[in-house]
C-alpha positions in Angstrom: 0.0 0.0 0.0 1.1 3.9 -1.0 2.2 5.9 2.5 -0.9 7.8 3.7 0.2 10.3 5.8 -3.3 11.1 7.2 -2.8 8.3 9.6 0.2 10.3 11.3 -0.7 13.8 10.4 0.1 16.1 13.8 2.2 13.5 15.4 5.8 14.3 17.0 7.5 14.3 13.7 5.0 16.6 11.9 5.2 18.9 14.8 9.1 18.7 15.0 9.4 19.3 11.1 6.7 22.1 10.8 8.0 24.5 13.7 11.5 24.3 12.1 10.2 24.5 9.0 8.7 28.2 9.6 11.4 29.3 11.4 13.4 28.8 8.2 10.3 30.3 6.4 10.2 33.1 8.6 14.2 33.8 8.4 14.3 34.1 4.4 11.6 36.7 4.7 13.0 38.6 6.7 14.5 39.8 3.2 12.5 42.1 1.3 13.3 39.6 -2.2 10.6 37.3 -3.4 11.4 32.9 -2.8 10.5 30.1 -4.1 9.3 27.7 -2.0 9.4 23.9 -3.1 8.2 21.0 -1.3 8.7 17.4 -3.1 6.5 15.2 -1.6 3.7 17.5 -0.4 0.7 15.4 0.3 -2.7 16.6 0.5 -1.8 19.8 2.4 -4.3 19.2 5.7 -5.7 16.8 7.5 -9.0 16.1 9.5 -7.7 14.8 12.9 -11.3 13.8 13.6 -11.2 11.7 10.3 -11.1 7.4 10.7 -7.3 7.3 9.4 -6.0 9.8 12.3 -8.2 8.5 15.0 -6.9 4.4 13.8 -3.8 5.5 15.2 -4.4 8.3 17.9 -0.6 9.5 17.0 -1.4 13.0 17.1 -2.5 13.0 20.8 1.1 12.6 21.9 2.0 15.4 19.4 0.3 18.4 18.3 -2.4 17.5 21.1 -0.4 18.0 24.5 0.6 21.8 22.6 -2.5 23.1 21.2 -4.4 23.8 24.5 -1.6 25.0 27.1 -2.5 28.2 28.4 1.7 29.2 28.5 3.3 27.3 25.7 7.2 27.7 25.6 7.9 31.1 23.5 10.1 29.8 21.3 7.0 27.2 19.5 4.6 30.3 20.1 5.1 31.1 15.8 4.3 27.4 15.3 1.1 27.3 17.4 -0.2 30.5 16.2 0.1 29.2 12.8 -2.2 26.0 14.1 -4.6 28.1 15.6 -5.4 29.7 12.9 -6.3 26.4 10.6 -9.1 25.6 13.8 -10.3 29.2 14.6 -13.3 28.2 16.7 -10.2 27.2 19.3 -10.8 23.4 19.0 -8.5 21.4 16.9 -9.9 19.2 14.4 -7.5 19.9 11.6 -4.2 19.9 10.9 -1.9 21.7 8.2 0.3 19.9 6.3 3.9 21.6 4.9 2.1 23.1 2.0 -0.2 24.8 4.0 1.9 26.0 6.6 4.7 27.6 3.9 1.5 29.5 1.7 0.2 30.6 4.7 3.7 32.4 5.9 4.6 33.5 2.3 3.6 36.5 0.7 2.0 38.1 -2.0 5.3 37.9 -4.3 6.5 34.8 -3.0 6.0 31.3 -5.6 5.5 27.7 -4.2 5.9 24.8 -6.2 4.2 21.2 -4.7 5.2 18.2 -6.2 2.5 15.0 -5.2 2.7 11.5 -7.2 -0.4 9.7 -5.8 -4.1 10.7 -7.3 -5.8 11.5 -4.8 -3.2 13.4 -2.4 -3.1 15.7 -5.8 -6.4 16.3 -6.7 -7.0 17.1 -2.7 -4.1 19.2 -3.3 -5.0 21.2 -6.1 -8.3 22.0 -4.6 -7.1 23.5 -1.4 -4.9 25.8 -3.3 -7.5 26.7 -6.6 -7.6 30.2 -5.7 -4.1 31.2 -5.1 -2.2 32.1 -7.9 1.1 31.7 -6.1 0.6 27.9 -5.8 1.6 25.5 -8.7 0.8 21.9 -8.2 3.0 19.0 -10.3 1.6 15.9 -10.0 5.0 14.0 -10.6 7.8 12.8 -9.0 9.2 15.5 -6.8 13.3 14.5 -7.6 12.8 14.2 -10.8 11.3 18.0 -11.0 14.5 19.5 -8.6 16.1 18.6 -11.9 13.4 19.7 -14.0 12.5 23.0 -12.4 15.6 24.3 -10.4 17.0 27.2 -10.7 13.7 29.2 -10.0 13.5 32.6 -11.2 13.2 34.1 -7.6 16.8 32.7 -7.0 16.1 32.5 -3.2 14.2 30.1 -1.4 14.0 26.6 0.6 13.4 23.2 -1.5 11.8 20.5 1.5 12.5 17.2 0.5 10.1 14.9 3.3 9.6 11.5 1.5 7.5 8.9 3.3 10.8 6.1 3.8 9.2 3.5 2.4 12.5 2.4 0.7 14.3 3.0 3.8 17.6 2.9 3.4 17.0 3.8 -0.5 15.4 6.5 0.2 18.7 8.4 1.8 20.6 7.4 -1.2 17.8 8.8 -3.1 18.3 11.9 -1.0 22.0 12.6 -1.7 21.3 11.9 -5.4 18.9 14.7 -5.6 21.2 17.0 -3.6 23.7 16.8 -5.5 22.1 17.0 -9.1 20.1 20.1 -7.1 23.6 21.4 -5.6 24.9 21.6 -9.6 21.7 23.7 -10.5 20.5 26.2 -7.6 24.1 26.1 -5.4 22.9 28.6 -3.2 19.0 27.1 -2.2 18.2 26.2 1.2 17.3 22.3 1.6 15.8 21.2 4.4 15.2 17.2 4.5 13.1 15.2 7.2 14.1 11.5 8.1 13.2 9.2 10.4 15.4 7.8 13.2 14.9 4.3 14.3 18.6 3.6 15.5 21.3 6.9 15.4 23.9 3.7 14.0 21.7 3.6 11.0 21.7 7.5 10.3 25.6 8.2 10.8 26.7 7.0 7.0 24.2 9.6 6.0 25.7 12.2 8.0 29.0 11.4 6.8 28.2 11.7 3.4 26.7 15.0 3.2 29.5 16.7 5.6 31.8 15.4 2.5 29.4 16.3 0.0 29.0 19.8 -2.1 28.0 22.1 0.4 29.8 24.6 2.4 27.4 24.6 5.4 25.5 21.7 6.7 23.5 21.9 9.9 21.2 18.9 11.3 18.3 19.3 14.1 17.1 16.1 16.0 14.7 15.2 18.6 14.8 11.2 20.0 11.5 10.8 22.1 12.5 7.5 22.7 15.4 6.1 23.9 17.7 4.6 20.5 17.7 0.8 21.8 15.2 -0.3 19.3 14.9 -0.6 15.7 11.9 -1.5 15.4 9.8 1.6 16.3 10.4 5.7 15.4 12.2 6.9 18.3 13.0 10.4 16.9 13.3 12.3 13.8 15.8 14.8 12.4 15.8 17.6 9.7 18.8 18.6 8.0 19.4 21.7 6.5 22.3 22.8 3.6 23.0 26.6 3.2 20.8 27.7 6.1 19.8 30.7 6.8 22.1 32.8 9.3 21.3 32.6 12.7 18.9 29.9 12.4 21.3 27.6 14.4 20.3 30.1 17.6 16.6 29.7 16.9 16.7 25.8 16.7 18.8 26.0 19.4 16.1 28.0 21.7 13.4 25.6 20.0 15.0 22.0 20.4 14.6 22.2 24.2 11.5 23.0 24.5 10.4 20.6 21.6 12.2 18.1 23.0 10.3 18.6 27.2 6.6 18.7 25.3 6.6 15.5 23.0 9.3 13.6 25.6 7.7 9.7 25.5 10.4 8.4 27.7 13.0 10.2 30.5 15.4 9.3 27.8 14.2 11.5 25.3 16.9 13.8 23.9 17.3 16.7 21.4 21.0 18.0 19.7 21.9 20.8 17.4 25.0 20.7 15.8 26.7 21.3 12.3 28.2 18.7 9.8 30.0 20.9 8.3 30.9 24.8 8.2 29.3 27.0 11.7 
């Protein structure tokens, strides 16, 4: 069966990847320049959390649902809830925003995104959320094969997400540096941010490795374990890694992490780290 990410919509990850997501978002427009904003494997944009897929699995409870109600969240996720908030504005959460959402919402009026979705459905949902916004183009395709396609964009600034579903596993990161590279040769100076999974830290070191070698100058990665990493067999944490970010986000995600890190904690063991692969 095809990923369906409606069944984990608003879980740790999503809220992990989404507050760093528009803190990048936030920190290229604060440059007056118009971005492009491209997002590879963009789903169907939002999600019923009251729908049979997300209440199969409950995973959102133990992430976007032990933020969304506290009276005094941490300041530093304060941008990231606000941006929730406003997807339920009656004050109760029933939906949540996926990337695609969450970046044309902190865009603006010059600002471009481009969503790349392979599965039917996930598109057509996708193209209907966004039918009145001329800012949003929708490619129903395969989102590495359009980096290579579509890149350079003729903003010349702006983040590319790549945030595949893993089903390859350890494919999928060689899939990864592939399209980093090829992207690297055509839009050097992008910002990439890519989401993965962490079952076991062992498993994720080649990874590492390869990109602190690879073509670009600056490297950062972002991780939050809410379990302790003694099992394989379950998602203990999740990481982002970003090439060419933007300056100073390293102090924001460094603010963020811990705070992130005491809200979705499943375990006493849970643990967050900040730190660059390459270039500071």
């Amino acid at each position: 069966m095809n990923y369906r990410h409606a069944f984990h919509a608003g879980n740790f990850a999503d809220v992990f990847k989404h507050a760093i997501l528009l803190a990048l978002l936030d920190a290229l427009t604060a440059k007056d320049k118009p971005l492009c904003y491209f997002d590879t494997h963009a789903g169907r944009g939002t999600y019923g959390l009251d729908h049979a897929e997300a209440k199969k699995t409950g995973e959102w409870c133990d992430g976007i649902g032990r933020l969304f109600d506290d009276p005094d969240p941490p300041p530093s996720l304060s941008r990231y809830l606000d941006a929730i908030r406003t997807c339920n504005p009656d004050g109760t959460l029933r939906t949540y925003p996926g990337s695609p959402l969450l970046a044309a919402q902190a865009l603006r009026a010059n600002d471009r995104l481009i969503l790349c979705e392979t599965q039917d459905d996930e598109a057509v949902a996708l193209r209907a959320l966004f039918s009145g916004d001329t800012r949003v183009h929708v490619h129903q395709r395969d989102g590495y094969a359009a980096l290579n396609a579509l890149l350079p964009p003729p903003e010349k600034r702006g983040l590319v997400l790549i945030d595949p579903p893993f089903e390859a596993q350890e494919g999928e990161f060689a899939a990864i540096e592939a399209a980093l590279t090829r992207a690297h040769t055509r839009w050097p100076k992008g910002v990439y941010a890519v989401w993965y999974p962490i079952k076991s830290l062992r498993t994720i070191a080649p990874f590492h490795r390869r990109l602190a070698a690879g073509p670009f100058e600056k490297v950062l990665i972002a991780e939050l374990l809410v379990q302790p990493d003694d099992s394989p067999l379950r998602l203990n944490g999740c990481g982002v890694l970003i090439a060419n970010p933007p300056w100073k986000i390293d102090a924001t995600l460094a603010s963020m992490l811990p705070a992130l890190c005491n809200a979705l904690a499943q375990s006493p063991a849970a643990s967050q780290r900040l730190r660059w692969l390459r270039g500071e």
